[in-house]
C-alpha positions in Angstrom: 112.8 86.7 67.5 109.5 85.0 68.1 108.3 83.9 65.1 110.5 83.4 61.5 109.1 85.7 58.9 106.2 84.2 56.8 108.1 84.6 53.2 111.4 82.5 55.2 109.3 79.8 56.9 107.7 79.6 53.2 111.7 79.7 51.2 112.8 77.1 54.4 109.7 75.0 53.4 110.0 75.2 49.8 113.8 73.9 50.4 112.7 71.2 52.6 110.4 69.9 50.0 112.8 70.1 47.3 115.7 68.7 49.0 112.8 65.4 50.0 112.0 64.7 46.5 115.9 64.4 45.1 116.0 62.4 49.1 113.2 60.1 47.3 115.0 59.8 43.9 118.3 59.2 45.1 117.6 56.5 47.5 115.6 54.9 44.6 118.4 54.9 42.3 120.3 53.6 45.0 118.2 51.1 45.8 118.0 49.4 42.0 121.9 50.0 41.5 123.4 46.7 41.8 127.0 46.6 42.9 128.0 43.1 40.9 127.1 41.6 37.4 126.8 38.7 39.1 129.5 36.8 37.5 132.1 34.8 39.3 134.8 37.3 40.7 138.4 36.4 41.8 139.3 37.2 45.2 140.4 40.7 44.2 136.8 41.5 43.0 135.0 40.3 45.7 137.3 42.6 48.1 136.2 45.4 45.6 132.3 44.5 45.7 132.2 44.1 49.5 134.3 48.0 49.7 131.6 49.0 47.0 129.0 47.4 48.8 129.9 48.7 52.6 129.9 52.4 50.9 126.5 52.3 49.2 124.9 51.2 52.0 126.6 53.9 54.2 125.7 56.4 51.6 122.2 54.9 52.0 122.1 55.3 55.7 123.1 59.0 55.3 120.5 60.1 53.2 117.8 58.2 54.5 118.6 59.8 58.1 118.7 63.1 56.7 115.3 62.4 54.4 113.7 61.5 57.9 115.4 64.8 59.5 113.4 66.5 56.4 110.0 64.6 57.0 110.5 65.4 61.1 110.8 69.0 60.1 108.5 69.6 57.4 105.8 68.2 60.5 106.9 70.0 62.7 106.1 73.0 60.2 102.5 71.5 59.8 102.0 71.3 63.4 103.4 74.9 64.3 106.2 73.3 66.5 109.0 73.9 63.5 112.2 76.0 64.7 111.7 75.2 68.5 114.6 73.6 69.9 113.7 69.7 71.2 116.3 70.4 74.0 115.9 73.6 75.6 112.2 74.7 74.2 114.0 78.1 72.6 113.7 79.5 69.2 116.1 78.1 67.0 117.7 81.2 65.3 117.0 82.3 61.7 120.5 82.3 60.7 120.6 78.5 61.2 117.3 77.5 60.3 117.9 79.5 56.7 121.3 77.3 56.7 120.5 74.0 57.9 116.6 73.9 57.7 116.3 70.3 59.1 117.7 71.3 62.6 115.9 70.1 65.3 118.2 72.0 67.8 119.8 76.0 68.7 123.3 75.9 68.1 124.4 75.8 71.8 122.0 72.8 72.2 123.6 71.4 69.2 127.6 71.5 70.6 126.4 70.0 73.9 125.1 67.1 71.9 127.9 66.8 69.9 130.3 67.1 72.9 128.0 63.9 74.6 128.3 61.6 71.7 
């Protein structure tokens, strides 16, 4: 395959779009969302607010890596270089671009990565 059909780079797009704006929203929400009232808390709630606290912020980290995943991508689409693997230069297949439409590597790129880290 050397180039993804126009109507799926246009469905993959649409996707990566749609899946940007709830990106936006979310990390918005999360943002303003405030873990305490601000009143004074007993030991037990302040362990409770530092475990709320820990997980917003991972959950934070998580989207915000994948929003940027979405932002690299949707560039990459705008520049012609979307669905090339950054490792070995290759077409990343359909199957997985259709499925994961942020990847930024073919799958046997991908489970060498993963085996690294």
């Amino acid at each position: 395959m050397d180039e993804l059909e126009k109507s799926t780079f246009s469905a993959i797009k649409k996707e990566l779009v749609k899946r940007k704006i709830e990106l936006e929203e979310q990390l918005t929400q999360l943002s303003k969302e405030k873990v305490t009232n601000d009143v004074v808390q007993d030991p037990g709630d302040m362990a409770s607010t530092s475990t709320m606290e820990s997980l917003k912020i991972s959950l934070q980290d998580a989207e915000k890596k994948e929003y940027d995943r979405i932002v690299q991508a949707l560039a990459k689409i705008e520049d012609g270089t979307y669905g090339i693997c950054i490792d070995c230069g290759r077409h990343i297949g359909e199957k997985r671009l259709k499925n994961s439409p942020n990847s930024s590597r073919c799958l046997m790129c991908q489970e060498q990565f993963e085996v690294r880290d």
